[in-house]
N, C-alpha and C positions, 0 to 999 in steps of 0.2 A: 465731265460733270464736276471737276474738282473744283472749278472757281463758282460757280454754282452753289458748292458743298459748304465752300468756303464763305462768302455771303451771307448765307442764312444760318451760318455756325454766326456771326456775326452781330446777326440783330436779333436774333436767339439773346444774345450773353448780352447786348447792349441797351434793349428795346427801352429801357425806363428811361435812359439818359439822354441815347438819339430823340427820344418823342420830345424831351423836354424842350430841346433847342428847335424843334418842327412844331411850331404851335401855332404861327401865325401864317394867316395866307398868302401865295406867291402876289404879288401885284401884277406878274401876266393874267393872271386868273378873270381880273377886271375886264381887259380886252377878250379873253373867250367866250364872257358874259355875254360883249358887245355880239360880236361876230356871230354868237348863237342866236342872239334875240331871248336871251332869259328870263328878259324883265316882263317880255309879253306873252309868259308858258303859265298856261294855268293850270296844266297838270303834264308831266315832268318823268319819263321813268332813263337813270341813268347809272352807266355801268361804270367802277373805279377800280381799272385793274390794277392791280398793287396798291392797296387803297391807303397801307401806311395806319396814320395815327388815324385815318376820317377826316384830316381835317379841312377835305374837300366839302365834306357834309356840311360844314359851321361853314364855311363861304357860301354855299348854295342856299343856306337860309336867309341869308340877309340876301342876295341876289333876285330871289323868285321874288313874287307879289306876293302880300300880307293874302292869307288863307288859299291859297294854291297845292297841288296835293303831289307830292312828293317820292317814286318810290326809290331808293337809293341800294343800288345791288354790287356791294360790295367783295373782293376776291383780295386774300394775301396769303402769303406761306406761313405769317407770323401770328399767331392770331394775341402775342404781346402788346406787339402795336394796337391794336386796333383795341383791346382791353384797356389800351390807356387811355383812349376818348372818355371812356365811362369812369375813369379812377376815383370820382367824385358824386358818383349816379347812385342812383336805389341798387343797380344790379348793373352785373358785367356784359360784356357784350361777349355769346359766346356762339361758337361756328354753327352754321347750317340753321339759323336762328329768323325771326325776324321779330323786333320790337320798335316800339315809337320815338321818334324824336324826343319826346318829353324823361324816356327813358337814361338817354343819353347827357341829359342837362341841356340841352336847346331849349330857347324859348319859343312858345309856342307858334309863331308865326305860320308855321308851314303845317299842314296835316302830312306827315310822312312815314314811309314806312321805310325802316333799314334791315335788308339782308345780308347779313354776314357769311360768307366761306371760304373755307381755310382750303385753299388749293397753292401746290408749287407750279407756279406760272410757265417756270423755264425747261421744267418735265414736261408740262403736256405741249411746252410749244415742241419739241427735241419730238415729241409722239405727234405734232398735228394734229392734237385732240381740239377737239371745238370748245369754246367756253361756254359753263355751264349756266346759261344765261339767256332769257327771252329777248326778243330785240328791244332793244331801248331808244328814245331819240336823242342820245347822249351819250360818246363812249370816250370816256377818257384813261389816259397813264402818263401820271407826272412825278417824275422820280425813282422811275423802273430801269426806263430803256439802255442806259449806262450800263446799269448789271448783267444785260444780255451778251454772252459772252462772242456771240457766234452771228455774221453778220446773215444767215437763211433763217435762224430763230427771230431774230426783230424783225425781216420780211413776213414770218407767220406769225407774229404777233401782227403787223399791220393788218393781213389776210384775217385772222381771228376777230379783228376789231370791226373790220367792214362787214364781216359776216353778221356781227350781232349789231349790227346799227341799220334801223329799218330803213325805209327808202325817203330821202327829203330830211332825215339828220346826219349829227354831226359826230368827227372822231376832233379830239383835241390829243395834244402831247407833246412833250416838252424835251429834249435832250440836251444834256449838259454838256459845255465847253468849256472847261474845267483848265484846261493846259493854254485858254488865252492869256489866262492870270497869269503871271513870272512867280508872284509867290504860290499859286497854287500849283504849277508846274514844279516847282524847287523841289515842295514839301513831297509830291506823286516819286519824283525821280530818287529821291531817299529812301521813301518807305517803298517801292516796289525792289530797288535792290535789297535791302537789308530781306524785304516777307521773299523776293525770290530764291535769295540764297536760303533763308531759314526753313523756308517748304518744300524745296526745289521743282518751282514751277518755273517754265519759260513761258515768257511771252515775246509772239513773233511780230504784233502789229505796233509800230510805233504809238498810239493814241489808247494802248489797256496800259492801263495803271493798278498797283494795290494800292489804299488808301487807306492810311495808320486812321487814330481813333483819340483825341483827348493823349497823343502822346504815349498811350499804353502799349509796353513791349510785348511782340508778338498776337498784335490784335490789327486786324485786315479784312477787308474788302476788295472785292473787285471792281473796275470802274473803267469805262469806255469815254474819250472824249469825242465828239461828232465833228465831224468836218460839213462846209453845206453839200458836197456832191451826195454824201449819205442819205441827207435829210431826203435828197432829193429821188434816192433811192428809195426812201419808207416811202413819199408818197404814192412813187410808181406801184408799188406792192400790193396796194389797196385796193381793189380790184371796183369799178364803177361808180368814183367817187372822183370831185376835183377841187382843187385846191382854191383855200378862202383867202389864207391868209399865213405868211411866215413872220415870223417877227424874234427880236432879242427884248428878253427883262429879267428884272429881278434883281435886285441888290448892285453891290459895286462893280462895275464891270460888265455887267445886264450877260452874264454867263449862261444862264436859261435859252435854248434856241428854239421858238414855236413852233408848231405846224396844224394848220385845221382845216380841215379837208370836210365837204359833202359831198355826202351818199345821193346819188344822181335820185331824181322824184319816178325814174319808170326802172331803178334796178332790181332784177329780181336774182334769189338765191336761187 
């Protein structure tokens, strides 16, 4: 659990700075839209494991149809991040809570409710614990799966995900390939030697990388890049679901690797 430890000692120290540069939505997001059929959900209940800043939530508003009812059941270890959605709101966003869109500064398009809780994702996958979560017809993680250190934990997190996605929805999620980039390869293969020697961790799999931060010494991450035999491993993992749709996006290089997968309409838990 050190890289784990490490990670969330991480966005612990970091949460103000990383949210600031996380503000705006992935542009894969648009095709999940599609693939989901969102634009014709009039009522909407969806799970954001690692939910980060929320700001899956501010893309799903503008996605759903004007007055469609929303509930958004959010899970992170951080609950920084997620207090930075509201930095500008009447009131914070705080765990095990649930308040309105309009709480958050969204406008009000959507009738929505947000649940927040603060759970470590990569304990209870290490435990096989279930998430703490009603079925939803939407289960996504974008921006997680990298941080799983351990390739039988990202199988139970796919497992985790199909569990809470009722029968006839959807899981979406994203894995980053980070080490396609030459510059982002350079900068991985720098800072995991310098954080290996400085913390004395080994890593045995060519694709875990530490990943520095704004250049600050002695400040790391963990970070997995995906190959597609992987990918194509999470979706094996999911147990009565088949796949929609793979795709690459996002920024320079389209480094983002997709995957969205339905939940068969006759699977039962």
């Amino acid at each position: 659990m050190q890289l784990n430890a490490l990670t969330q000692a991480f966005y612990e120290q970091n949460a103000a700075s990383f949210s600031q540069t996380r503000e705006r939505g992935w542009p894969g997001w648009q095709r999940v839209a599609r693939e989901c059929g969102l634009a014709a959900q009039q009522r909407l209940r969806v799970l954001d494991a690692a939910c980060g800043n929320m700001r899956f939530l501010r893309f799903l508003e503008d996605a759903l149809p004007v007055g469609s009812e929303l509930e958004y059941l959010a899970l992170d270890s951080c609950p920084h991040l997620a207090q930075a959605e509201a930095c500008s709101s009447a009131r914070p966003v705080a765990p095990d809570t649930a308040t309105s869109i309009s709480a958050l500064g969204a406008a009000p398009r959507t009738r929505a409710t947000v649940r927040f809780q603060q759970i470590d994702l990569t304990a209870a996958l290490a435990a096989a614990s279930p998430l703490p979560v009603p079925a939803c017809d939407l289960a996504v993680c974008f921006g997680f799966m990298h941080h799983i250190p351990l390739p039988a934990w990202r199988a139970e997190l796919m497992r985790a995900l199909a569990d809470r996605t009722r029968p006839g929805g959807y899981i979406a999620i994203a894995c980053w390939q980070f080490l396609r980039s030459s510059r982002l390869a350079r900068k991985a293969e720098e800072a995991t030697r310098a954080g290996c020697q400085q913390l004395g961790i080994v890593l045995d799999d060519p694709n875990d990388k530490l990943l520095g931060w704004r250049d600050a010494r002695g400040t790391y991450r963990y970070c997995h890049s995906f190959t597609e035999s992987e990918l194509s491993e999470l979706a094996a993992a999911a147990p009565g679901t088949r796949e929609v749709a793979r795709f690459s996006a996002d920024g320079a290089g389209a480094l983002n690797r997709y995957l969205i997968l339905q939940r068969s309409a006759t699977s039962t838990r």
